[in-house]
N, C-alpha and C positions, 0 to 999 in steps of 0.2 A: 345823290348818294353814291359813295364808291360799291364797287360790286363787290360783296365778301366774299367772292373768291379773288378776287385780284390782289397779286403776290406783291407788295410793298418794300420800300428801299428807305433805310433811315442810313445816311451819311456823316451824320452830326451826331454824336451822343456818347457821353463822357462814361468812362466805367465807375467815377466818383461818383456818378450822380443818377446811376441807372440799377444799382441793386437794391432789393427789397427789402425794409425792414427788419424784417423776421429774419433773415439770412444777416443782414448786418448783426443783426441783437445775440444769434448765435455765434457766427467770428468772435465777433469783442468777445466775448464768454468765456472761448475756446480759449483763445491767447490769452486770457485774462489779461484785459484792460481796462483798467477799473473808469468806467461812468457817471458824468457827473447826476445822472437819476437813476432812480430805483426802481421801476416800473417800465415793463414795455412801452406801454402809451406815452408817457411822457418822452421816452428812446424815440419813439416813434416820430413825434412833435420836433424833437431835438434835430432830425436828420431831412428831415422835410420843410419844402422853403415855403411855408404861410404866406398867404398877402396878408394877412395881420402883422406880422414880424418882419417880412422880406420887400421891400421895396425900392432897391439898387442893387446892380448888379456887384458890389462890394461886397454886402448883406447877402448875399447870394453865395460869391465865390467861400465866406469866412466858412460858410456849412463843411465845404469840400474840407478845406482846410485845418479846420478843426478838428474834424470827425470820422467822413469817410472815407478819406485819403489816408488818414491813421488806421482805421480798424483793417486795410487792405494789405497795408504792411507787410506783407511776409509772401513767401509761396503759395503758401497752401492759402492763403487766403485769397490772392489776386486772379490764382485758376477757377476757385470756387466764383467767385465775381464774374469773370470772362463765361463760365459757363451757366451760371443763372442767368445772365443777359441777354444771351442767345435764345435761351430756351424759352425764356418768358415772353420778347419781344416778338418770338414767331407765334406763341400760342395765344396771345392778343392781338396780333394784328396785321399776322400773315406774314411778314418779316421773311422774305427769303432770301436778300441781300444785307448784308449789317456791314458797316464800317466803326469799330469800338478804337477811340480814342480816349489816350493818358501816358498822364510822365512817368516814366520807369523809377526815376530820380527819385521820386516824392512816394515810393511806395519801398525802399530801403533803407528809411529810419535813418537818412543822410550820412550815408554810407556802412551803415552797420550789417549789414546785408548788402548779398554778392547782389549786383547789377544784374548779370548775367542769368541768375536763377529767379528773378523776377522775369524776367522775358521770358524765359524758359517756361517758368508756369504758364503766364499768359499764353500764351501758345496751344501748348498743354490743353488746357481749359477751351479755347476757342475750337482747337481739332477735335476736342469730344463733342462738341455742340454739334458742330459740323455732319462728322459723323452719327451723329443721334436724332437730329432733324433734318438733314440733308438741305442745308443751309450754303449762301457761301459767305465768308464773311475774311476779313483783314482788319489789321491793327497800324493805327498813326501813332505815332510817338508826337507826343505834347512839349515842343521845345517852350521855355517861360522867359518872360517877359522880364522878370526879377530875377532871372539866374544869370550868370558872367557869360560870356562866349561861349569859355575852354568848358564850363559844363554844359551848355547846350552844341558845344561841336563833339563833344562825347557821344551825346544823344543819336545826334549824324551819323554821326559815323557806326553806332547800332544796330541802328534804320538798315543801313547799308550791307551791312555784317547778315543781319537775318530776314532780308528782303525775300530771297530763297523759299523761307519758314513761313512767308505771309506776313510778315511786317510790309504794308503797302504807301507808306505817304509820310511825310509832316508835316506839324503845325505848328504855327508862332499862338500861344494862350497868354491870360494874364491881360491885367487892368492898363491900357494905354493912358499913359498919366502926360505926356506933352506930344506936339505935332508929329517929330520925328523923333518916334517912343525909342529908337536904337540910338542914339544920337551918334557920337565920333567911331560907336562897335558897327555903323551901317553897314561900312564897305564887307564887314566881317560877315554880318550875315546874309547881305548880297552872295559872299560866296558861299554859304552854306547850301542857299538853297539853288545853287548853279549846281554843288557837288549833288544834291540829294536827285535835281533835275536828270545830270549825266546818269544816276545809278538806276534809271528809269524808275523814282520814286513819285508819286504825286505832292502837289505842294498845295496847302493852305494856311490860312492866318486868319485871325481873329480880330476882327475891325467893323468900324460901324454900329455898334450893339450898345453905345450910351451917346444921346444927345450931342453930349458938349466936345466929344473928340470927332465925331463921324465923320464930316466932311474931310477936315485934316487926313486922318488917319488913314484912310481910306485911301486917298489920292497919295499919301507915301507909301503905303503898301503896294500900290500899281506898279510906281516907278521903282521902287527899290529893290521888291523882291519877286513883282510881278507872278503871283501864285496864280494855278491852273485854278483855284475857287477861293471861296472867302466866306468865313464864318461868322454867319450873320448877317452884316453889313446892311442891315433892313433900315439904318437910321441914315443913310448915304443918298437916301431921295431928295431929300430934302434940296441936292444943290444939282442941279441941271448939267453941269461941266464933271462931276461925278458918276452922275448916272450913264453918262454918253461915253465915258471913256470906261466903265465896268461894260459896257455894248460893245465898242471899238475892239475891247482886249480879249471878247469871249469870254469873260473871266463868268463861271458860276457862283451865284450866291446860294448858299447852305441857310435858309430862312428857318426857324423856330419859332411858331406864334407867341407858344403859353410862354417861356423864358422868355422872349423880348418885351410880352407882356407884365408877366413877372417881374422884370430890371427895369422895366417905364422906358427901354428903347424906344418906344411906342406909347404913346398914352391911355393910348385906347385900342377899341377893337375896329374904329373909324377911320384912325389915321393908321391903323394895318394892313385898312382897304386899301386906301388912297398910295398906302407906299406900293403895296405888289399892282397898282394898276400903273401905276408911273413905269414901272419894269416893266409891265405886259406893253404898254405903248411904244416903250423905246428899245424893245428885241430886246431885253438882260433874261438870258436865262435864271434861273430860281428851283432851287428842290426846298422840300418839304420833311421837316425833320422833327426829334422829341429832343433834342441836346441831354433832359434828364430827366425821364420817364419817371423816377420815382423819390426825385426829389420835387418834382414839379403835378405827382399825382397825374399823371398821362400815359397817353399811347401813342403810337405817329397816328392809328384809323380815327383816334378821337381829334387829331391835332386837324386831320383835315375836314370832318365832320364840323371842327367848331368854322373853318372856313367857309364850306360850302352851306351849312344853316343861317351862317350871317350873310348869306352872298355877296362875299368877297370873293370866293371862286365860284366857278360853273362846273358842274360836273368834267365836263370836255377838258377846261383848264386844269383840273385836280390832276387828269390821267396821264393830261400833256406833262403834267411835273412829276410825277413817277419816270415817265419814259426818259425826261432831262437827266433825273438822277441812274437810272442806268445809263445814258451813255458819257456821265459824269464821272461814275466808278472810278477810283483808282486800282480796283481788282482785276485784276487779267485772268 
């Protein structure tokens, strides 16, 4: 069992998918945006991913999409997000380093709203935390998978622009639907993430995390855009010539139990084992993350609690993945 006083690092966790009910069900209200239920509880149900209803991570992503990527929409709503996540993340689970990840893009009502004052908020929002719990924490802009280049080189170039502010990293999000999910735009985002590398920005991507791409995807992502970490990628065990070249490259993986259990990256909590010991055997670093604490009904102290009662970690090993993920940080 971790020691509750020991100060914890969540790396991985989406601002879609990490504010609470009640605070969503208030936004919507505010802005008035009218809901397809009447009642909290069902709001509630509506914004949280069931294993009874969720069982791919499509099924998964539609929640964001649907619902709490809209109700975030605006200023005042995306600060109020940035700073409940902070607040609550440290007051469950000790949380004294946060890295909050999301697209700017998908929180302006496509393009109805300034860019810029969504950032602005977020910022906002993150520096009250900060200062309120004496936290430290940074924001990855979420480039997507389904947007064109010229609007994920926007995204970049953001990153870039409010790096200064505590914008620290980016990442590639969204459902990799063929091997080489960038196909003929590669070379383009090859250079995005050389520009964001030069801006001393940290670089991740999202790979690994459904069965039937993992291996592929995974092993394009090395070569093409070669990210300092990689989000998820818990289903890349599976191939031998994978896992040695995520060793080879240093590259850290950003692991989520309950969501990779959630999306059936993982079938079970067996082959969860079996994947973080294949990493423990062949040197891949690994942190320990909630990706979306209150879409998935979690905390990070519960996420390794479920690890180490199944003993799949050891005490020893839980501690060693805290201290990965601080010297994983993209916060300086």
């Amino acid at each position: 069992m971790l020691s509750p006083g020991l100060e914890l690092c969540d790396l991985h966790i989406h601002v879609g998918a990490a504010v609470a009910p009640h605070i969503l069900w208030a936004i919507a209200h505010e802005q008035g945006i009218k809901l397809p239920v009447h009642t909290f509880w069902e709001f509630r149900d509506l914004v949280t991913a069931n294993p009874e209803s969720v069982s791919s991570l499509g099924e998964y992503l539609a929640i964001l999409d649907r619902w709490t990527e809209k109700i975030q929409s605006s200023p005042a709503a995306i600060e109020r997000s940035v700073y409940e996540i902070i607040g609550k993340e440290f007051r469950s689970s000790n949380v004294s380093l946060i890295e909050l990840r999301f697209n700017p893009m998908k929180r302006n009502l496509g393009g109805e709203r300034d860019l810029d004052h969504i950032i602005h908020a977020a910022l906002r929002g993150m520096d009250r935390a900060c200062l309120d719990y004496g936290v430290r924490a940074g924001l990855i802009f979420c480039l997507a998978r389904e947007f064109s280049l010229d609007l994920n080189e926007i995204l970049v170039k953001k990153a870039v622009k409010y790096k200064a502010r505590g914008v620290v990293g980016i990442d590639l999000a969204g459902p990799e639907v063929h091997t080489l999910e960038l196909g003929a735009e590669v070379e383009g985002y090859r250079d995005l993430f050389a520009r964001a590398r030069h801006a001393s920005l940290g670089t991740t991507v999202h790979t690994g995390e459904t069965p039937y791409t993992a291996v592929p995807g995974v092993l394009a992502v090395l070569k093409e855009l070669a990210p300092a970490r990689i989000g998820h990628g818990v289903a890349a065990a599976t191939s031998e010539e994978a896992v040695r070249k995520i060793a080879e490259s240093g590259t850290v993986l950003e692991i989520c139990p309950s969501s990779n259990l959630r999306t059936h990256a993982v079938a079970n909590l067996a082959e969860l084992g079996r994947a973080l010991r294949t990493f423990e055997n062949a040197g891949v670093r690994y942190t320990i993350n909630t990706d979306g604490p209150y879409l998935l009904n979690t905390h990070l102290r519960q996420e390794y609690e479920l690890l180490i009662d199944a003993k799949i970690l050891s005490d020893a090993e839980a501690e060693r993945s805290v201290e990965v993920a601080r010297g994983a940080t993209f916060i300086r």
